[in-house]
mmCIF file of the C-alpha atoms, coordinates in Angstrom:
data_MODEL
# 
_entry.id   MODEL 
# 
loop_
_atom_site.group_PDB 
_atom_site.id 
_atom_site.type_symbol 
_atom_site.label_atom_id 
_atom_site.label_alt_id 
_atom_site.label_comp_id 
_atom_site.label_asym_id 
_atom_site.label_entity_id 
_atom_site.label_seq_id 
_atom_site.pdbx_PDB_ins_code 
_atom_site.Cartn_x 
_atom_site.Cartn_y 
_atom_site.Cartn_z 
_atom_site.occupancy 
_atom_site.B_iso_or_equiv 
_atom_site.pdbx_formal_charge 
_atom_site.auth_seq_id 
_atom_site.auth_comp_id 
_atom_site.auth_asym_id 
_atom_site.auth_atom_id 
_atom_site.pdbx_PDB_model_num 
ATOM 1   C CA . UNK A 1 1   ? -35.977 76.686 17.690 1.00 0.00 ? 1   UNK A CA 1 
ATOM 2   C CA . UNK A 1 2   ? -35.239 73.560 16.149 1.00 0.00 ? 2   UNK A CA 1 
ATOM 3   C CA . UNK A 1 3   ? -34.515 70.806 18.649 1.00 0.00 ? 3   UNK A CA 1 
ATOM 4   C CA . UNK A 1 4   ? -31.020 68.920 18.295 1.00 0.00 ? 4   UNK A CA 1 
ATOM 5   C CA . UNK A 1 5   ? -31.208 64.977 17.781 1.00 0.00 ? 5   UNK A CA 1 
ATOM 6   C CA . UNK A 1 6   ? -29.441 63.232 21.070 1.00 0.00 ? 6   UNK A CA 1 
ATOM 7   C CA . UNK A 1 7   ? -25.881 61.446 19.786 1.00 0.00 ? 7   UNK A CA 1 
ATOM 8   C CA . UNK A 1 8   ? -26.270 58.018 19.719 1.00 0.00 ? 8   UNK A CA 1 
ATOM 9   C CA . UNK A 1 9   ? -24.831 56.378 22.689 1.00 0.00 ? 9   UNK A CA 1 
ATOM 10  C CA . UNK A 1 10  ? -21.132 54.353 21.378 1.00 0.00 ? 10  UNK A CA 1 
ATOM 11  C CA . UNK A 1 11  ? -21.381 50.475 21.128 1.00 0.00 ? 11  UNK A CA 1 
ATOM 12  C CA . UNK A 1 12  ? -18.849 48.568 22.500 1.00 0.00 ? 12  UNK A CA 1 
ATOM 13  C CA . UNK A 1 13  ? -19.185 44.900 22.667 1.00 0.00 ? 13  UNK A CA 1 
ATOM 14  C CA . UNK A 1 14  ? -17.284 42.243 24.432 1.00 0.00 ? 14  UNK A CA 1 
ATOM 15  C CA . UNK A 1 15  ? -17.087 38.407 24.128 1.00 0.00 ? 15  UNK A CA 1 
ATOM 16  C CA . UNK A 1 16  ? -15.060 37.386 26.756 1.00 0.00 ? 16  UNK A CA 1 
ATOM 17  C CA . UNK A 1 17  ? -15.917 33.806 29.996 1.00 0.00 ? 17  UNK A CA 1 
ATOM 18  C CA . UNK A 1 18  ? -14.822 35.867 32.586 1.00 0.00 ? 18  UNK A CA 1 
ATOM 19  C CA . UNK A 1 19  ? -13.730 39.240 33.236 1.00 0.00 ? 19  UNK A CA 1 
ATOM 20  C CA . UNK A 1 20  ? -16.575 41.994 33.462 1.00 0.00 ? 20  UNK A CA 1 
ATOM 21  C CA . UNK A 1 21  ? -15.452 44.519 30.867 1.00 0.00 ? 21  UNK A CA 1 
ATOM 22  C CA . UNK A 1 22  ? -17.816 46.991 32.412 1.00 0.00 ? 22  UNK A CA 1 
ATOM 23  C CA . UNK A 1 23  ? -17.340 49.776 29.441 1.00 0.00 ? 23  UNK A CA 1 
ATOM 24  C CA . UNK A 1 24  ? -19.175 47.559 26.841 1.00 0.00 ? 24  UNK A CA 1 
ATOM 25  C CA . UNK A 1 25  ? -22.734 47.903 26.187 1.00 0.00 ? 25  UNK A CA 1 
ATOM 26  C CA . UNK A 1 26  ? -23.207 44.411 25.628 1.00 0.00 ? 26  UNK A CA 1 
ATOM 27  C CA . UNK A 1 27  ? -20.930 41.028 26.525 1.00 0.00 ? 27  UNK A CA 1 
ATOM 28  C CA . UNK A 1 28  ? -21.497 37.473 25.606 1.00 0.00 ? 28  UNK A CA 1 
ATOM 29  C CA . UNK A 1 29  ? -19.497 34.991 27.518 1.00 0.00 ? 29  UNK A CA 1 
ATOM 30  C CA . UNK A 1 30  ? -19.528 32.219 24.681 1.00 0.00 ? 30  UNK A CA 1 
ATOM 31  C CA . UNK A 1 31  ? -18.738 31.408 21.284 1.00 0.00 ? 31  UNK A CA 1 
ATOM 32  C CA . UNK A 1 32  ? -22.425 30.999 20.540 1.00 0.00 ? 32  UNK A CA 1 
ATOM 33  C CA . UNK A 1 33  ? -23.489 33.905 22.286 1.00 0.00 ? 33  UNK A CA 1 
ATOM 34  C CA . UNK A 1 34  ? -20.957 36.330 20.903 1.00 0.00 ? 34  UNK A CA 1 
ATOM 35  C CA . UNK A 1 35  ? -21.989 34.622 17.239 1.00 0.00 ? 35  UNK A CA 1 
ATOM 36  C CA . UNK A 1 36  ? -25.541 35.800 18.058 1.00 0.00 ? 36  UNK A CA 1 
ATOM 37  C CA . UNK A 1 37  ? -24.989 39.263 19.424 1.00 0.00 ? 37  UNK A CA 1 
ATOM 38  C CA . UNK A 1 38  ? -22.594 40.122 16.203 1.00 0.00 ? 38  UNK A CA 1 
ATOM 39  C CA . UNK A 1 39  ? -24.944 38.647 13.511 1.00 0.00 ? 39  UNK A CA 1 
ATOM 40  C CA . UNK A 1 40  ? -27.670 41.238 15.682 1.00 0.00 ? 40  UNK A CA 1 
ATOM 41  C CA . UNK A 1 41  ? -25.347 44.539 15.015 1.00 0.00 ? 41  UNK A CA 1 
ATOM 42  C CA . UNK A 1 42  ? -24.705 43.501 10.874 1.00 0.00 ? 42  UNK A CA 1 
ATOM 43  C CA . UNK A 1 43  ? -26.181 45.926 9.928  1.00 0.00 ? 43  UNK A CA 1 
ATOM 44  C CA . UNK A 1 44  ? -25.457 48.765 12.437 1.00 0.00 ? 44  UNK A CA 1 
ATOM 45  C CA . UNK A 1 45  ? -21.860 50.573 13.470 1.00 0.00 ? 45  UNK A CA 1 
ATOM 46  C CA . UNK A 1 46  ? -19.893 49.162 16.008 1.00 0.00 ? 46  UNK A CA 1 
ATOM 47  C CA . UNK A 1 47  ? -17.585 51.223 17.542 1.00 0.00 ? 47  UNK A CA 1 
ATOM 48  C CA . UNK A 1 48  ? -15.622 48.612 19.758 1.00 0.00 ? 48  UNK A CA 1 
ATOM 49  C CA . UNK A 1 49  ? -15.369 44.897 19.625 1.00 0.00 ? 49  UNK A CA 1 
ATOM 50  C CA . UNK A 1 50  ? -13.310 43.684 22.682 1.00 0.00 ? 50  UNK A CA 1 
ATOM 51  C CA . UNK A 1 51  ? -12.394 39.676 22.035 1.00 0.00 ? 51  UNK A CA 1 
ATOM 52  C CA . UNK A 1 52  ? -10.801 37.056 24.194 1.00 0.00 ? 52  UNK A CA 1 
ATOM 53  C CA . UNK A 1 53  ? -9.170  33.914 22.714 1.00 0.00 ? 53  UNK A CA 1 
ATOM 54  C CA . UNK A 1 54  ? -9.842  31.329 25.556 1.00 0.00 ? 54  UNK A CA 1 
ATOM 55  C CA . UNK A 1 55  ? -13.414 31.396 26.099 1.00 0.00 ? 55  UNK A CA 1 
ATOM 56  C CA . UNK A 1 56  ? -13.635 28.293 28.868 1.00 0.00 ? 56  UNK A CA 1 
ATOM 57  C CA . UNK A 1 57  ? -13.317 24.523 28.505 1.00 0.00 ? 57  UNK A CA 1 
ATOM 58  C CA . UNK A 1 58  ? -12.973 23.577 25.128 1.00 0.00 ? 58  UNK A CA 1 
ATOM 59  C CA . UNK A 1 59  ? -14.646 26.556 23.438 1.00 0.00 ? 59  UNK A CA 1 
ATOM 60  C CA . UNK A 1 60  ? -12.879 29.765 21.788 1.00 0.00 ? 60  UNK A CA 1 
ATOM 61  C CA . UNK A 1 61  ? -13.290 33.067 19.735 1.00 0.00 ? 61  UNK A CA 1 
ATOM 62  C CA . UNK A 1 62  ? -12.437 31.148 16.658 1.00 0.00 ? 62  UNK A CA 1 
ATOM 63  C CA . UNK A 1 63  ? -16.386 31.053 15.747 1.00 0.00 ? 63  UNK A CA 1 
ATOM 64  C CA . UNK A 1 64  ? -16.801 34.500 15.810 1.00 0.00 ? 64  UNK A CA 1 
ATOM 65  C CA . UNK A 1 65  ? -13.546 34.975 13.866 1.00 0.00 ? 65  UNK A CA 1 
ATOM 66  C CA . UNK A 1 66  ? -14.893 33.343 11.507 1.00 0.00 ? 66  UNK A CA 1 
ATOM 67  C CA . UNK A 1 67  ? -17.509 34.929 11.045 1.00 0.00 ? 67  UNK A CA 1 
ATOM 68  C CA . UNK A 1 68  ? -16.224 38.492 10.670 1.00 0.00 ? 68  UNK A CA 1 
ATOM 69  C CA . UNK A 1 69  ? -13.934 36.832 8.289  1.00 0.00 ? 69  UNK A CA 1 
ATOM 70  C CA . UNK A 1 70  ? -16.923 35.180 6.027  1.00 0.00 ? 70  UNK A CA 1 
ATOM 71  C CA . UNK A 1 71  ? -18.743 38.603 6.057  1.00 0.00 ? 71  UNK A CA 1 
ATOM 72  C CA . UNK A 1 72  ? -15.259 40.299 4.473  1.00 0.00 ? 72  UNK A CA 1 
ATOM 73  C CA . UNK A 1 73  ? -14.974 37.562 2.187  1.00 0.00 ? 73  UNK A CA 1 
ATOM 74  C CA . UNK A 1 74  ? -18.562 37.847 0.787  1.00 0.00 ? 74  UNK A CA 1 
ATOM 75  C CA . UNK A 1 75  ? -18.063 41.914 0.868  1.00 0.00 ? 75  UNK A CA 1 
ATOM 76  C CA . UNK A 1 76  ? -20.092 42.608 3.372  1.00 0.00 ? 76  UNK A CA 1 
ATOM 77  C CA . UNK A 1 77  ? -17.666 42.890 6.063  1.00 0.00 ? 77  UNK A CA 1 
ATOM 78  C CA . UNK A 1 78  ? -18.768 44.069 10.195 1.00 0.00 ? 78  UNK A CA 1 
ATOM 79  C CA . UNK A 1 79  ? -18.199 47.919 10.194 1.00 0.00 ? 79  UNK A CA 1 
ATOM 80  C CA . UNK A 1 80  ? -16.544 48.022 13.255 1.00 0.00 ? 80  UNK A CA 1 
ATOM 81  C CA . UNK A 1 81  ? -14.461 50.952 14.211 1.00 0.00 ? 81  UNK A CA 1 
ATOM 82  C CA . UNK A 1 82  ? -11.468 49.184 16.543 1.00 0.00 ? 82  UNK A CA 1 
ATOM 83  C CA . UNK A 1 83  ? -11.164 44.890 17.261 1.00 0.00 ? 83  UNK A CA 1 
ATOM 84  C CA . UNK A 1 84  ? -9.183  45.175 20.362 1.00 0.00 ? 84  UNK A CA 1 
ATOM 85  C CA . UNK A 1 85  ? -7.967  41.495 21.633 1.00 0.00 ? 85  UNK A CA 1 
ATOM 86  C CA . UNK A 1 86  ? -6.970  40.892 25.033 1.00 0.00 ? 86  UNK A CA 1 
ATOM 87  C CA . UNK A 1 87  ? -6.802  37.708 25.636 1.00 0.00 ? 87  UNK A CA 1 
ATOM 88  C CA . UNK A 1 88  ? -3.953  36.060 27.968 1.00 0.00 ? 88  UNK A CA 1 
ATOM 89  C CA . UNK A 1 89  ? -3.015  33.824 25.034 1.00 0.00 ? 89  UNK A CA 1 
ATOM 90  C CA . UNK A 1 90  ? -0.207  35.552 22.834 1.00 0.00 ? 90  UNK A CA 1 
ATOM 91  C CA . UNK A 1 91  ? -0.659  32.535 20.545 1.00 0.00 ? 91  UNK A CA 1 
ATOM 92  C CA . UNK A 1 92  ? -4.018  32.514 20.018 1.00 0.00 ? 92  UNK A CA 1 
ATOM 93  C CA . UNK A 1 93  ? -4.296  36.115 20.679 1.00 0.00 ? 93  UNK A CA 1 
ATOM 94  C CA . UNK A 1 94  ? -1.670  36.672 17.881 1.00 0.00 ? 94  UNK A CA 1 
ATOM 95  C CA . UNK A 1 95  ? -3.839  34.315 15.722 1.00 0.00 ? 95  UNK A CA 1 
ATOM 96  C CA . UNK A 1 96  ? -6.605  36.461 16.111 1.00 0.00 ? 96  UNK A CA 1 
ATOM 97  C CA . UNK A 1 97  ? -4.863  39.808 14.839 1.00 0.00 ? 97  UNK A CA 1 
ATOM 98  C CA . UNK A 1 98  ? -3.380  38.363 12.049 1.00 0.00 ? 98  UNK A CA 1 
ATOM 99  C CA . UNK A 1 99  ? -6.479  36.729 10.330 1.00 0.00 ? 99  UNK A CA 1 
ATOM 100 C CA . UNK A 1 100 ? -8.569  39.732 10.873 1.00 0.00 ? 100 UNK A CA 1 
ATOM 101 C CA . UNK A 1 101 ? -6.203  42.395 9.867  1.00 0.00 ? 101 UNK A CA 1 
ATOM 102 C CA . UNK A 1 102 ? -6.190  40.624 6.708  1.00 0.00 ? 102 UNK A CA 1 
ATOM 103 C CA . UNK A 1 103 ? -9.522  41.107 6.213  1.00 0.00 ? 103 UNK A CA 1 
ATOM 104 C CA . UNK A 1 104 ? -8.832  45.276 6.978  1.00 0.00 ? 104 UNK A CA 1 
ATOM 105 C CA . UNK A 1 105 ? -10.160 45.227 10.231 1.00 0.00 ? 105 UNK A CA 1 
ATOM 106 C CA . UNK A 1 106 ? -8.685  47.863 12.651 1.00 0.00 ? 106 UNK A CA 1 
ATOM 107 C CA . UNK A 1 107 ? -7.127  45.316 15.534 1.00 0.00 ? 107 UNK A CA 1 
ATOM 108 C CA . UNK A 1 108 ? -5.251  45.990 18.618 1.00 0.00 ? 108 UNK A CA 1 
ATOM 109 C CA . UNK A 1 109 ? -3.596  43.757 21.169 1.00 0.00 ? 109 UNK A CA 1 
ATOM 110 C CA . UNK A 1 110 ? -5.158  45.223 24.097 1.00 0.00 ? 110 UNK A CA 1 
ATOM 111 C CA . UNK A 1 111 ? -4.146  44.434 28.180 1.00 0.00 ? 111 UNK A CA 1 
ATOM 112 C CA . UNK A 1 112 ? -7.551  43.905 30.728 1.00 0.00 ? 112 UNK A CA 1 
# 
């Protein structure tokens, strides 16, 4: 009897300063930190990337936005299955959807 392979556990990540997100698999709670843990999954599936806009003091997602944006533009773009952001700031939240749903990421204005 051939033995069946396990199914790979989802990956959810969150950047986000403050709240706990406890369905992700992994959360960075900075710019920096959520620049890092992306540029770690390039080259694997995503399934969920939960962003906040207002990251604490002065900082903000715009880094990583960035980023997934420079990937698209260089065609190799994140393969992420759903960018959900839920941050508390429709501005920059709205920000957010708009500049990566022009790059054909799948984004959603979530609520935390």
């Amino acid at each position: 009897m051939k033995e069946e392979s396990p199914v790979p556990s989802p990956v959810i990540l969150g950047i986000d300063d403050l709240r706990p997100l406890p369905w992700t698999t992994r959360i960075a709670r900075s710019s920096g930190e959520g620049v890092k843990l992306l540029e770690e999954h390039h080259d694997s599936f995503i399934d969920e990337l939960w962003l906040d806009h207002d990251l604490g003091g002065d900082d903000s997602i715009l880094p990583v936005v960035t980023l997934l944006e420079e990937a698209a533009f260089n065609g190799r773009p994140f393969r992420i299955g759903t960018v959900y952001v839920h941050s508390a700031n429709p501005i920059g939240a709205e920000t957010v959807v708009r500049s990566l749903t022009r790059w054909n990421y799948e984004v959603r204005r979530a609520t935390v």
